[in-house]
PyMOL Python script that loads the backbone (N, CA, C, O; Angstrom):
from pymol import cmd

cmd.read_pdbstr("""\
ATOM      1  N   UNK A   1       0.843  -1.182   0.000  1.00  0.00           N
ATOM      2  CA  UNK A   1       0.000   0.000   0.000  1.00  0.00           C
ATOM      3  C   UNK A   1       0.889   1.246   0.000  1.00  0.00           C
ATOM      4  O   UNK A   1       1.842   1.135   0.771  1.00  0.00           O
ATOM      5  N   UNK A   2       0.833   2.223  -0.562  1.00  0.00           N
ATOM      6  CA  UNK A   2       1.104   3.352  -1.108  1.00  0.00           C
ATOM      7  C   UNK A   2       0.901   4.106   0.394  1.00  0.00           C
ATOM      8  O   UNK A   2      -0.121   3.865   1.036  1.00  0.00           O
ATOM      9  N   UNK A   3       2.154   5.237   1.036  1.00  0.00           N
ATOM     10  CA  UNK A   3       1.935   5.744   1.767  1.00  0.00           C
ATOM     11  C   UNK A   3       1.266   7.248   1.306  1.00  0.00           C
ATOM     12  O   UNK A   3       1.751   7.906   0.385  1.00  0.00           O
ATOM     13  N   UNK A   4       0.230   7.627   1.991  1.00  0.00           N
ATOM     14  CA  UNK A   4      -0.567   8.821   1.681  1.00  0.00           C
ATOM     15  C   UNK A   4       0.116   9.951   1.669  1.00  0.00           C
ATOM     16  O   UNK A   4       1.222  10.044   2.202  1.00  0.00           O
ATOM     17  N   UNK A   5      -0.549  11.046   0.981  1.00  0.00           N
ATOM     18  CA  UNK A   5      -0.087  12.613   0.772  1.00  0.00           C
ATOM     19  C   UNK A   5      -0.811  13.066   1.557  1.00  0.00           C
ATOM     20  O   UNK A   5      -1.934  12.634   1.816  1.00  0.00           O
ATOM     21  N   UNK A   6      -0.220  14.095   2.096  1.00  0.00           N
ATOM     22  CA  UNK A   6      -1.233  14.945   2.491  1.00  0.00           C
ATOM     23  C   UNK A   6      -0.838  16.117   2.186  1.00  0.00           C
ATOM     24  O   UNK A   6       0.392  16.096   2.129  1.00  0.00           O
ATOM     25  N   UNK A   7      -1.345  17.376   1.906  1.00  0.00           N
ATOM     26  CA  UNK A   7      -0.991  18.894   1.935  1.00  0.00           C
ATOM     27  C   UNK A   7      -1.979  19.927   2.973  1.00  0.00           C
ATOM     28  O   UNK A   7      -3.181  20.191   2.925  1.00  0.00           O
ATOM     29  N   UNK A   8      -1.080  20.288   3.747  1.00  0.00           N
ATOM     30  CA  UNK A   8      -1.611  21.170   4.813  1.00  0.00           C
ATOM     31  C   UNK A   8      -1.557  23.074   4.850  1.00  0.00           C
ATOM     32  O   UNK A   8      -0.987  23.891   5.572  1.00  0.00           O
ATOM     33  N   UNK A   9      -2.484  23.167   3.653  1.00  0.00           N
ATOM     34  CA  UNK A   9      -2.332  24.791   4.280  1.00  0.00           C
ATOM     35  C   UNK A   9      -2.070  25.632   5.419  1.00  0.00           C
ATOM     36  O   UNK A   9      -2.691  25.419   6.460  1.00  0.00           O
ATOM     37  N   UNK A  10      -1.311  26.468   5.354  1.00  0.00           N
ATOM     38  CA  UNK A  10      -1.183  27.176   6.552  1.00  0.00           C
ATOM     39  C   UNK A  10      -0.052  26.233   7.681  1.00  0.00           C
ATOM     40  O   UNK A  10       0.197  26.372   8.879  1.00  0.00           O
ATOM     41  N   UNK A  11       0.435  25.273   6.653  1.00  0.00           N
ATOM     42  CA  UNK A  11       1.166  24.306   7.748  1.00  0.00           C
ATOM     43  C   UNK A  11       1.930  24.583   8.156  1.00  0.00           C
ATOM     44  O   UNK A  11       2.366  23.729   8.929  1.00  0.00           O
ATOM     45  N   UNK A  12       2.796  25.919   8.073  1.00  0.00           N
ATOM     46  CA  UNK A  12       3.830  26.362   8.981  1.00  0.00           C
ATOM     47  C   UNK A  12       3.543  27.445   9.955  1.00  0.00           C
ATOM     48  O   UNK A  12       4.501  28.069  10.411  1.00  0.00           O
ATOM     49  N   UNK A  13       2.127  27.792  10.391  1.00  0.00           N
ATOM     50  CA  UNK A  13       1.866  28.117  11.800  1.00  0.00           C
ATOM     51  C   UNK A  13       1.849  27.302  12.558  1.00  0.00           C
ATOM     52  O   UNK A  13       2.271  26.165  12.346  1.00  0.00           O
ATOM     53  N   UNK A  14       1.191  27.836  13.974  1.00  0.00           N
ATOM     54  CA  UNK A  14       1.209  27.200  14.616  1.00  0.00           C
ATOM     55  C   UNK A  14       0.027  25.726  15.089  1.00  0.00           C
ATOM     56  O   UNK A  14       0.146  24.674  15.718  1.00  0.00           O
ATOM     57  N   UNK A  15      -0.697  26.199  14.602  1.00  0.00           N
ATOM     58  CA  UNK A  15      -1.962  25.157  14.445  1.00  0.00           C
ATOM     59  C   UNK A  15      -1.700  24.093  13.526  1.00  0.00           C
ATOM     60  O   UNK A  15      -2.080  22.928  13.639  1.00  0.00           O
ATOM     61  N   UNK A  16      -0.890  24.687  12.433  1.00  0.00           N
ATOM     62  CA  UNK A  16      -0.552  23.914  11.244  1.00  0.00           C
ATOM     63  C   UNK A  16       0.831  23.210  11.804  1.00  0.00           C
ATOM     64  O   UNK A  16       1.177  22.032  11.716  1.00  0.00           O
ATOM     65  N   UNK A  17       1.180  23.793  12.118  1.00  0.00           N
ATOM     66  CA  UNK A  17       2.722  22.715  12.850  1.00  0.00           C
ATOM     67  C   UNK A  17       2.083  21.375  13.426  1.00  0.00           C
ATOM     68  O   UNK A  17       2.382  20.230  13.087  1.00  0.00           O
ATOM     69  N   UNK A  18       1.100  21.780  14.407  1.00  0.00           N
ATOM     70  CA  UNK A  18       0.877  20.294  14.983  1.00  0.00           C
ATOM     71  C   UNK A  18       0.486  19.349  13.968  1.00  0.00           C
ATOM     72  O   UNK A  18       1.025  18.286  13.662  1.00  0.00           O
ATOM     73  N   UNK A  19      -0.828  20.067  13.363  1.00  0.00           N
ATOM     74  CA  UNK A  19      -1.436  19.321  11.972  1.00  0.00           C
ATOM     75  C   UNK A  19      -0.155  18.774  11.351  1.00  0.00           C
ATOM     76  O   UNK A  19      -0.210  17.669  11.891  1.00  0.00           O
ATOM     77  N   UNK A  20       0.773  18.733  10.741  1.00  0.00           N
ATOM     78  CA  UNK A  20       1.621  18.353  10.552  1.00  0.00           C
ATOM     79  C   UNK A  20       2.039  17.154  11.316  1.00  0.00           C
ATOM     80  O   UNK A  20       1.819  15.945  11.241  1.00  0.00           O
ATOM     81  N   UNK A  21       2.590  17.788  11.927  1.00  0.00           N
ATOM     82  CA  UNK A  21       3.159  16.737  13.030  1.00  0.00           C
ATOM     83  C   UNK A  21       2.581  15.484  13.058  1.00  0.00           C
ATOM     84  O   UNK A  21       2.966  14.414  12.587  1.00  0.00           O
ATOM     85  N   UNK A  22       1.311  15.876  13.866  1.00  0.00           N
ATOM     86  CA  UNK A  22       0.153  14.936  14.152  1.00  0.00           C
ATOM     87  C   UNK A  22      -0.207  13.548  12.449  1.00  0.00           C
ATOM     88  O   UNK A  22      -0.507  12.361  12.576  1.00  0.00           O
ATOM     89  N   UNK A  23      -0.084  14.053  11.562  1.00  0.00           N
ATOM     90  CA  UNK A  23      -0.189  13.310  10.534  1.00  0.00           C
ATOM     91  C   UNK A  23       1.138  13.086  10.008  1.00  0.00           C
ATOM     92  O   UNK A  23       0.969  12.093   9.300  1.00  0.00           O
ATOM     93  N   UNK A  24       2.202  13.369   9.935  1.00  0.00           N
ATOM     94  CA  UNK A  24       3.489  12.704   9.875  1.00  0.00           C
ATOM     95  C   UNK A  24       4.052  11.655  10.962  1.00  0.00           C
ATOM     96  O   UNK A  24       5.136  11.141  10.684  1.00  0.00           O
ATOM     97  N   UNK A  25       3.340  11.228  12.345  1.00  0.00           N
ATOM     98  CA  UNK A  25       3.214  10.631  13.050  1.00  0.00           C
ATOM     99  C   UNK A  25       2.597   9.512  12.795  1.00  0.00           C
ATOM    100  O   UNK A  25       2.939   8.498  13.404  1.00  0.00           O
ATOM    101  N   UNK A  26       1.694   9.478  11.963  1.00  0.00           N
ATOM    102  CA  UNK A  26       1.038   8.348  11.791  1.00  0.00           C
ATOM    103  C   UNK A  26       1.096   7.988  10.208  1.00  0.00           C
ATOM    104  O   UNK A  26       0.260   7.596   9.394  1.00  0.00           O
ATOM    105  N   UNK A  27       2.459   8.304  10.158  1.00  0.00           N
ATOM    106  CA  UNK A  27       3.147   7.206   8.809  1.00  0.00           C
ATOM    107  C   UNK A  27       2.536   8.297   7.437  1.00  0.00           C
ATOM    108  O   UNK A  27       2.942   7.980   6.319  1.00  0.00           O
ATOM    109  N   UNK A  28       1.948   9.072   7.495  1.00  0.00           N
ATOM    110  CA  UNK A  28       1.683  10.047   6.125  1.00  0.00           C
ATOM    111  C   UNK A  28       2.719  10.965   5.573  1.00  0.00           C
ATOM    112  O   UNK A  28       3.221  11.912   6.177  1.00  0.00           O
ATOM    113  N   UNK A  29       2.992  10.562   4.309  1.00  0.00           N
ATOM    114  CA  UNK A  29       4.096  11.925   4.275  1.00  0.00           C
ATOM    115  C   UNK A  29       3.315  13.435   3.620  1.00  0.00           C
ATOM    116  O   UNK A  29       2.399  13.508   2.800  1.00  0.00           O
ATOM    117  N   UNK A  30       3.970  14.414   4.238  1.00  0.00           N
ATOM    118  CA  UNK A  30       3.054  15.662   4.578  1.00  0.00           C
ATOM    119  C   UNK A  30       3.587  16.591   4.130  1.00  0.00           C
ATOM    120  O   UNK A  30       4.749  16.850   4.443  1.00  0.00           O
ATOM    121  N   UNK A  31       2.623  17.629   2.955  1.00  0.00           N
ATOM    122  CA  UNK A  31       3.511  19.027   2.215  1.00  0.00           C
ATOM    123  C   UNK A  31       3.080  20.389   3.295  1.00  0.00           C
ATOM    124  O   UNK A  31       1.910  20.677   3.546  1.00  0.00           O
ATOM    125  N   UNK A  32       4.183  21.071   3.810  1.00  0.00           N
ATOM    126  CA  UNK A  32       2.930  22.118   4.571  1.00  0.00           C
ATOM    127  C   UNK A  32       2.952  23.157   3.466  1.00  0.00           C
ATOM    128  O   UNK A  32       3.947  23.552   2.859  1.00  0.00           O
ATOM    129  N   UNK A  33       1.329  23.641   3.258  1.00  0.00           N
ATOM    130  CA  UNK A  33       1.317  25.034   2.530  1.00  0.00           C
ATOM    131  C   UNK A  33       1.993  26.503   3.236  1.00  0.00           C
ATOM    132  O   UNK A  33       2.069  26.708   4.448  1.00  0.00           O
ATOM    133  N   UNK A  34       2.344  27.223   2.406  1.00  0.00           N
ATOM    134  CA  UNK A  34       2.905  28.188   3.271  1.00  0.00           C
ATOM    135  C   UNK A  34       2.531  29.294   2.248  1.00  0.00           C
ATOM    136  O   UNK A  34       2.555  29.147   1.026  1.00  0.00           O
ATOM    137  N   UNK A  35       2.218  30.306   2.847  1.00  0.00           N
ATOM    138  CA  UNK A  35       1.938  31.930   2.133  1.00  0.00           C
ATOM    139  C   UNK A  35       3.400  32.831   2.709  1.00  0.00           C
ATOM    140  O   UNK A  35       4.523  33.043   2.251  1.00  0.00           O
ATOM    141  N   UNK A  36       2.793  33.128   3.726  1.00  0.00           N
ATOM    142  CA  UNK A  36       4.449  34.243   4.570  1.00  0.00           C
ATOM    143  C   UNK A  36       4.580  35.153   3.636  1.00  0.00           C
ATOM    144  O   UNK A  36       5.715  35.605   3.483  1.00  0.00           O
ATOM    145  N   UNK A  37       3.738  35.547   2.970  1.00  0.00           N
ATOM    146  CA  UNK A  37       3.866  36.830   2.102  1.00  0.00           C
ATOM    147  C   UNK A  37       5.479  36.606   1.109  1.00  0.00           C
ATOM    148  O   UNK A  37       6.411  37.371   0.858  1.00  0.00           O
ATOM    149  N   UNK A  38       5.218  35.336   0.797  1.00  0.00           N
ATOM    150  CA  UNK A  38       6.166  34.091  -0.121  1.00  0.00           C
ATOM    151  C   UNK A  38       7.474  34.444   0.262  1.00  0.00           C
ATOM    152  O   UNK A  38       8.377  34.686  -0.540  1.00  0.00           O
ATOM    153  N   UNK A  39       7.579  34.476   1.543  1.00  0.00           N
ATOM    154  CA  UNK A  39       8.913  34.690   2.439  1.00  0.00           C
ATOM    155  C   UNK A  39       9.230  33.308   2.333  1.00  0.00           C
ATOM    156  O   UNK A  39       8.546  32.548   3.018  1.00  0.00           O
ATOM    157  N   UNK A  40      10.428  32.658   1.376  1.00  0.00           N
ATOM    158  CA  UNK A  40      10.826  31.424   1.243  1.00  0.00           C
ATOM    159  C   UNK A  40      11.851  30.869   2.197  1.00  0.00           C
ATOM    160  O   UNK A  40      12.120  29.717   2.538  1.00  0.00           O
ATOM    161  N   UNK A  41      12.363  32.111   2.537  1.00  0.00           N
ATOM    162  CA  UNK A  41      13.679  31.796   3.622  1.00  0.00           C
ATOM    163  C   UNK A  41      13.225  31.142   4.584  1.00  0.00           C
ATOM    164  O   UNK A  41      13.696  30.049   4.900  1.00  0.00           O
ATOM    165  N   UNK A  42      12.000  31.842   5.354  1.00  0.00           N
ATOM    166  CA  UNK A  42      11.055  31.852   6.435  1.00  0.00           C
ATOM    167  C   UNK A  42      10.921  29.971   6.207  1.00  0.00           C
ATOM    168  O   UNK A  42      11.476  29.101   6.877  1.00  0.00           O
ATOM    169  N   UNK A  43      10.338  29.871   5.470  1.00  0.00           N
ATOM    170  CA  UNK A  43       9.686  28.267   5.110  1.00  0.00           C
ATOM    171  C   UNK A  43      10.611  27.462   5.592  1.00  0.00           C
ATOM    172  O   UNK A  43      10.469  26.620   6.479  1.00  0.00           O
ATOM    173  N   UNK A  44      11.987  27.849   4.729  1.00  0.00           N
ATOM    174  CA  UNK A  44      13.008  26.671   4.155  1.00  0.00           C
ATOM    175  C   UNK A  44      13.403  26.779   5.948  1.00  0.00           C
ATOM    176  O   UNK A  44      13.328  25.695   6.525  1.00  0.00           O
ATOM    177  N   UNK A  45      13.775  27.899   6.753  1.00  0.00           N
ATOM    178  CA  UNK A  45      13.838  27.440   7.816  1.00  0.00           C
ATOM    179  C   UNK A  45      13.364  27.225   8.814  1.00  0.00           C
ATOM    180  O   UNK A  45      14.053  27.028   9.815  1.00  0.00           O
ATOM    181  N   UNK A  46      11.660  27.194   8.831  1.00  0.00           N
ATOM    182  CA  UNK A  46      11.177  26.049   9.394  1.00  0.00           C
ATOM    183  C   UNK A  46      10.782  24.707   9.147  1.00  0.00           C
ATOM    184  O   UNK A  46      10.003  24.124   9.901  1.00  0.00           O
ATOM    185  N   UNK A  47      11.392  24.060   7.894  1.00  0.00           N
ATOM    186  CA  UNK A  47      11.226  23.177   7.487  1.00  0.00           C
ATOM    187  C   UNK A  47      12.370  22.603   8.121  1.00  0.00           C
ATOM    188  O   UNK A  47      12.276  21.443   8.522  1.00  0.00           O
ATOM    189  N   UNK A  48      13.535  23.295   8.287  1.00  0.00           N
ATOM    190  CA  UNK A  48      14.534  22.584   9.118  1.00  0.00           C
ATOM    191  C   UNK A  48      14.476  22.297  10.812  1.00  0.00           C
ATOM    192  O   UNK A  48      14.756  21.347  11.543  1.00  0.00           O
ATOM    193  N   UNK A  49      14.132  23.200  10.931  1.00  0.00           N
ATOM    194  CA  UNK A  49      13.490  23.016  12.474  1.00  0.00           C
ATOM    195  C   UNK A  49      12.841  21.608  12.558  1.00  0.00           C
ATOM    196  O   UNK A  49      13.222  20.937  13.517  1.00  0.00           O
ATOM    197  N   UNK A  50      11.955  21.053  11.750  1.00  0.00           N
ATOM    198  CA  UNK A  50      11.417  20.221  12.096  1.00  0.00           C
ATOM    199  C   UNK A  50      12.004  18.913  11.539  1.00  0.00           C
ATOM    200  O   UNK A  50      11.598  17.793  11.847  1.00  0.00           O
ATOM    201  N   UNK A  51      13.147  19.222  10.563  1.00  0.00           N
ATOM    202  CA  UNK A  51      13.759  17.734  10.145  1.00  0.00           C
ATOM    203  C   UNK A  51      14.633  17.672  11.507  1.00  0.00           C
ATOM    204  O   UNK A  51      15.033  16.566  11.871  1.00  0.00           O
ATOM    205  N   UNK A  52      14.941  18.817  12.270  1.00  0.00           N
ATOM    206  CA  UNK A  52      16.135  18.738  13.626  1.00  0.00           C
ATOM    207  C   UNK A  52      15.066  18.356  14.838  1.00  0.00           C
ATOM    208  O   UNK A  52      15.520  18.569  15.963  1.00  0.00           O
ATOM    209  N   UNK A  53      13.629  17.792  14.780  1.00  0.00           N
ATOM    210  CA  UNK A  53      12.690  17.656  15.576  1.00  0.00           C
ATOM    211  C   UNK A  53      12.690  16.448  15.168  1.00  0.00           C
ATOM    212  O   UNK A  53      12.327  15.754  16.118  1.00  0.00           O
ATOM    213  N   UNK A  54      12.939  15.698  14.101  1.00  0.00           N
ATOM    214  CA  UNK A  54      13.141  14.623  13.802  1.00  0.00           C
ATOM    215  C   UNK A  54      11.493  14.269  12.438  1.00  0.00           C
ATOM    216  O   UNK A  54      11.042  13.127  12.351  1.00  0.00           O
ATOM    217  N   UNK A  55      10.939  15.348  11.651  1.00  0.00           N
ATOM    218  CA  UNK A  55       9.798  15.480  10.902  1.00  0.00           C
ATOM    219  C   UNK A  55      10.578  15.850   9.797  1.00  0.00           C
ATOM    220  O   UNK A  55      11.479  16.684   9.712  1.00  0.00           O
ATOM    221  N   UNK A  56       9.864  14.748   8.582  1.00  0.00           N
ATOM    222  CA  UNK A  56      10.503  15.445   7.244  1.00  0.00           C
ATOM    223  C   UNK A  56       9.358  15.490   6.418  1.00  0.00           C
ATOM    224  O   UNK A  56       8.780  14.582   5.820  1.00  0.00           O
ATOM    225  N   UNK A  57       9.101  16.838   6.496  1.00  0.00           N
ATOM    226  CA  UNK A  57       7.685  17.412   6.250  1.00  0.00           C
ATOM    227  C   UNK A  57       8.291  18.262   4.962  1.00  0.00           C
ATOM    228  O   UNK A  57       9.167  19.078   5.247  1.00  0.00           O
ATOM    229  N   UNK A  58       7.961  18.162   3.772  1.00  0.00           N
ATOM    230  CA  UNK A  58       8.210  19.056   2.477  1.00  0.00           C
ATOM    231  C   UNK A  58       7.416  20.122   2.913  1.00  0.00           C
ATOM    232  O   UNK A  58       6.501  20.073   3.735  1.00  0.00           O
ATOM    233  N   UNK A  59       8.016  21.492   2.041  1.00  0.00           N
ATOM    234  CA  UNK A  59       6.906  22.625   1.699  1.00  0.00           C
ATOM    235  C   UNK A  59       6.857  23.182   0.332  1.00  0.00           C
ATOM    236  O   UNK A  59       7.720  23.078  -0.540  1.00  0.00           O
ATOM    237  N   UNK A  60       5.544  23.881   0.266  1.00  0.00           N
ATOM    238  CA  UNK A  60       5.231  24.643  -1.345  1.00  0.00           C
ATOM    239  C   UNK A  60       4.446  25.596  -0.851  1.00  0.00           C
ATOM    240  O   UNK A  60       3.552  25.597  -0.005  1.00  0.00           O
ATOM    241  N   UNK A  61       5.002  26.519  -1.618  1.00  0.00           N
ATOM    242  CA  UNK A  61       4.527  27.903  -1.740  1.00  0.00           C
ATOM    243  C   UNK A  61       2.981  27.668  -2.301  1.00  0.00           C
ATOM    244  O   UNK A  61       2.795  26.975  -3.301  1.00  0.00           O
ATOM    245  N   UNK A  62       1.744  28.378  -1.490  1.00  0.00           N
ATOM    246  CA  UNK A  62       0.918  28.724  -1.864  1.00  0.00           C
ATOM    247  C   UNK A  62      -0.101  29.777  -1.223  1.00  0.00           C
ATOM    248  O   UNK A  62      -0.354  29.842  -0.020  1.00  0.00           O
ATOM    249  N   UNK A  63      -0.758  30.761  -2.431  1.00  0.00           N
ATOM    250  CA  UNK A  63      -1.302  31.632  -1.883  1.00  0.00           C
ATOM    251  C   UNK A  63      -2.793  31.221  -1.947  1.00  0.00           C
ATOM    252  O   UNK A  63      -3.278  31.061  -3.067  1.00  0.00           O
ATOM    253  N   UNK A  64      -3.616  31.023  -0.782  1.00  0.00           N
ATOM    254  CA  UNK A  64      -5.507  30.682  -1.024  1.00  0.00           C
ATOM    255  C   UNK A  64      -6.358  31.275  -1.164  1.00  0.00           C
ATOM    256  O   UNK A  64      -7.559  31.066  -0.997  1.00  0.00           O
ATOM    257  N   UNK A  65      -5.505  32.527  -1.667  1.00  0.00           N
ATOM    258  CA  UNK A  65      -6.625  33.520  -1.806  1.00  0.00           C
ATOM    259  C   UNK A  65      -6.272  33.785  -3.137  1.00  0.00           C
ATOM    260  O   UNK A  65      -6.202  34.992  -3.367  1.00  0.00           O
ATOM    261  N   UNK A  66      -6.022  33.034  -4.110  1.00  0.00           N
ATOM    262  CA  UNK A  66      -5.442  32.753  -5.335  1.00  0.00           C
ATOM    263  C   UNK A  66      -5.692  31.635  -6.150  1.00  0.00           C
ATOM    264  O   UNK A  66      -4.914  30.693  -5.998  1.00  0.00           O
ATOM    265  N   UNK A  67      -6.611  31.511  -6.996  1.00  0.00           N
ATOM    266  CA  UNK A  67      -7.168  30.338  -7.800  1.00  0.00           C
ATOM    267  C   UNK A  67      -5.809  29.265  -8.173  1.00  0.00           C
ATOM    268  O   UNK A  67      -5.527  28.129  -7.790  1.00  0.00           O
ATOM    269  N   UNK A  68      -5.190  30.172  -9.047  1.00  0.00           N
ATOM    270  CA  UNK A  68      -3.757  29.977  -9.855  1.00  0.00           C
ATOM    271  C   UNK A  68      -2.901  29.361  -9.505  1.00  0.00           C
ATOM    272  O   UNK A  68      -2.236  28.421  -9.940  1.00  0.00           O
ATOM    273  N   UNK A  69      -2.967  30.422  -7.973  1.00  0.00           N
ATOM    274  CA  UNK A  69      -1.759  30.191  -6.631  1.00  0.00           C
ATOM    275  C   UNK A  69      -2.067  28.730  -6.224  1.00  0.00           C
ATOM    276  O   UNK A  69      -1.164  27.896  -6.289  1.00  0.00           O
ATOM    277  N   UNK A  70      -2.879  28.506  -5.950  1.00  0.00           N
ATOM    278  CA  UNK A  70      -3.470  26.834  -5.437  1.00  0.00           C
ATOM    279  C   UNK A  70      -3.273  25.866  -5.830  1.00  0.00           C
ATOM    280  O   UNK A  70      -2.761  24.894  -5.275  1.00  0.00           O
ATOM    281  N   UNK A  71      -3.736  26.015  -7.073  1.00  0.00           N
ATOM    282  CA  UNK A  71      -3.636  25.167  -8.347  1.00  0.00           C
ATOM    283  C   UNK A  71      -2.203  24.972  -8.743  1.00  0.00           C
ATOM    284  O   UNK A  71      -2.003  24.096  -9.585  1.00  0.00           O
ATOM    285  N   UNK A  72      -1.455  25.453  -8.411  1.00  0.00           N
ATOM    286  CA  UNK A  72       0.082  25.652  -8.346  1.00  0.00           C
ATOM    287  C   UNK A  72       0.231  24.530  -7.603  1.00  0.00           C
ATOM    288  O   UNK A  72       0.313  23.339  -7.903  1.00  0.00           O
ATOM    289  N   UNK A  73       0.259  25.394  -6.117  1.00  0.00           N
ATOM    290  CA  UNK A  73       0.511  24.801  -5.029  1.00  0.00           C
ATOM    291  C   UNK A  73       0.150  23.055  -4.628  1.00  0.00           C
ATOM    292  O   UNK A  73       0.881  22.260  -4.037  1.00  0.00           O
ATOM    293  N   UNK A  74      -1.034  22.869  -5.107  1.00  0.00           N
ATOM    294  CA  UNK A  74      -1.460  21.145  -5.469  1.00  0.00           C
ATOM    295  C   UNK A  74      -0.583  20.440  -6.032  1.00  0.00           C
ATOM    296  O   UNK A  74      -0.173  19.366  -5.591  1.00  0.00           O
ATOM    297  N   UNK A  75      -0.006  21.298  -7.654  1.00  0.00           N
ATOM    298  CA  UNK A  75       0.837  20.264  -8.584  1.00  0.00           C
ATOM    299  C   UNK A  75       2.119  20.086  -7.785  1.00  0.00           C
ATOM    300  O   UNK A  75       2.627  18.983  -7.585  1.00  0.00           O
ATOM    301  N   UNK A  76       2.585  21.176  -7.366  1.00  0.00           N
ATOM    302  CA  UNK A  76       4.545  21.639  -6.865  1.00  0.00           C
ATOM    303  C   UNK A  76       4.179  20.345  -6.001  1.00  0.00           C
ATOM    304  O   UNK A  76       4.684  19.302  -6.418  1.00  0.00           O
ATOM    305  N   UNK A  77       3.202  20.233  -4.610  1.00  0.00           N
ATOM    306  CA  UNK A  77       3.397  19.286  -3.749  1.00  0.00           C
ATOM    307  C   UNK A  77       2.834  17.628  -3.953  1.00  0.00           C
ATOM    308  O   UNK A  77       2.837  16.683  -3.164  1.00  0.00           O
ATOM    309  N   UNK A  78       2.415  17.735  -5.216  1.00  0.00           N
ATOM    310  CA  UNK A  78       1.957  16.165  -5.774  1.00  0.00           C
ATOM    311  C   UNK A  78       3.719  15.899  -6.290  1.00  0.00           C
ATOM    312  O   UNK A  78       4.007  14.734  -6.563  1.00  0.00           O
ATOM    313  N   UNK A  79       4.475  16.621  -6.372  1.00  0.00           N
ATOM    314  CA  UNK A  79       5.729  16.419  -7.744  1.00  0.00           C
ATOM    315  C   UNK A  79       6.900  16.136  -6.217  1.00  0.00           C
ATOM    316  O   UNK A  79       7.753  15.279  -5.986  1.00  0.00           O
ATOM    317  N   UNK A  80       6.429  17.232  -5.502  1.00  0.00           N
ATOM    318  CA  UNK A  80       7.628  17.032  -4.335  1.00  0.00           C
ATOM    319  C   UNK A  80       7.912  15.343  -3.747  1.00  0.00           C
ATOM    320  O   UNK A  80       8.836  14.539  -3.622  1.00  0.00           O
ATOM    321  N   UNK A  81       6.196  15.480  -3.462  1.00  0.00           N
ATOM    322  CA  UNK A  81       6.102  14.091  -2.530  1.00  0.00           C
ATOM    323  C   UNK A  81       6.254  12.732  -3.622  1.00  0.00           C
ATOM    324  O   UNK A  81       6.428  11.530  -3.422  1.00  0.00           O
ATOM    325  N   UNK A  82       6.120  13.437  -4.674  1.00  0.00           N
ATOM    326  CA  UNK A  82       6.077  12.263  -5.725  1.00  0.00           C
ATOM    327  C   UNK A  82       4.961  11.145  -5.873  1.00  0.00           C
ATOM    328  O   UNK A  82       5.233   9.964  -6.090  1.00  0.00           O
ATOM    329  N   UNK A  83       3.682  11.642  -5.732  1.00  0.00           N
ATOM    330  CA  UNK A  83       2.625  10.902  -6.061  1.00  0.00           C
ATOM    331  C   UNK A  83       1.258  11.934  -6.313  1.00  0.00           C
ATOM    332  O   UNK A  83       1.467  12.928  -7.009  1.00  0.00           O
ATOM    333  N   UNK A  84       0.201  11.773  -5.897  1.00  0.00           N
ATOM    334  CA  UNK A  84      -0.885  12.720  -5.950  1.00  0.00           C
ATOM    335  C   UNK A  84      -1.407  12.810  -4.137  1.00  0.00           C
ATOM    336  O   UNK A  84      -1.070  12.147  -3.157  1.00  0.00           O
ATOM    337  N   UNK A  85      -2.326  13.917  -4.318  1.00  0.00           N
ATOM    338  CA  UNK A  85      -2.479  14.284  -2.602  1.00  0.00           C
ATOM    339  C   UNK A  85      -3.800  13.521  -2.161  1.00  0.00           C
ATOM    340  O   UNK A  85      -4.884  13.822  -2.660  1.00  0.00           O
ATOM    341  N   UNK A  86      -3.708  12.813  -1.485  1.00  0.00           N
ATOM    342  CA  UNK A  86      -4.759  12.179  -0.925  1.00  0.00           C
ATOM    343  C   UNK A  86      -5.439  12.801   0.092  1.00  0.00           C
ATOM    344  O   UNK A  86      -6.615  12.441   0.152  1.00  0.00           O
ATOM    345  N   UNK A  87      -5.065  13.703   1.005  1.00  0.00           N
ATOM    346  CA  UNK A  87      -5.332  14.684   2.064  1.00  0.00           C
ATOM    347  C   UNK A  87      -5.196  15.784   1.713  1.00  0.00           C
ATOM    348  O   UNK A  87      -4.330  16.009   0.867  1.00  0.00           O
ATOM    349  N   UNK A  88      -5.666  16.416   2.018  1.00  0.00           N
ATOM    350  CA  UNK A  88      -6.304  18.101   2.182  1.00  0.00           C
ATOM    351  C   UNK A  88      -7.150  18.541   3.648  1.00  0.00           C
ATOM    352  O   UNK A  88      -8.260  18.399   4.160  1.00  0.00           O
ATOM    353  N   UNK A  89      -6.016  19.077   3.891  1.00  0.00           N
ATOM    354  CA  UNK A  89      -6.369  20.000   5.475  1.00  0.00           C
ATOM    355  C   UNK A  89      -6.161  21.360   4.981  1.00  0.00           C
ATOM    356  O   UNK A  89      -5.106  21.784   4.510  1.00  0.00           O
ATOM    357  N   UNK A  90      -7.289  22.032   5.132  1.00  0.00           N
ATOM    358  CA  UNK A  90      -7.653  23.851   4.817  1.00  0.00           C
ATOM    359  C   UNK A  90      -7.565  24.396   5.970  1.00  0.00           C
ATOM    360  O   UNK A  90      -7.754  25.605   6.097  1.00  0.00           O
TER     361      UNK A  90
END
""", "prot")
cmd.dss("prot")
cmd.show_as("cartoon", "prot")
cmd.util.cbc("prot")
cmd.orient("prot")
């Protein structure tokens, strides 16, 4: 069986951190969405924070208040994780 996608908007706050967490815990591998006013630095280093937490959680830029932006953001994290997203947390 194919381990699941998930993509988590907003996954690098704080609500979204756990969300994360919480489903990378139970064997899912997990894209967090991130806006940050497409502050990439911001992302890339909390994405490390959490591989040094022992979570290897991908991220993709996306804006949701953006048709385009989304629709982006779906493909970048189907290509990262290397399959299609089975989960969606808004």
């Amino acid at each position: 069986m194919k381990q699941p996608i998930a993509l988590v908007t907003g996954g690098t706050g704080g609500i979204g951190t756990a969300i994360c967490r919480a489903l990378a815990d139970t064997g899912v591998k997990v894209v967090a969405g991130y806006n940050s006013g497409g502050n990439h630095d911001k992302a890339k280093a909390w994405q490390a924070r959490q591989k040094q937490d022992g979570y290897d959680i991908l991220v993709s830029y996306g804006d949701v208040t953006n048709s385009e932006s989304c629709a982006e953001c779906v493909r970048q994290s189907a290509e990262l994780a290397g399959g299609s997203i089975d989960i969606l947390v808004n």
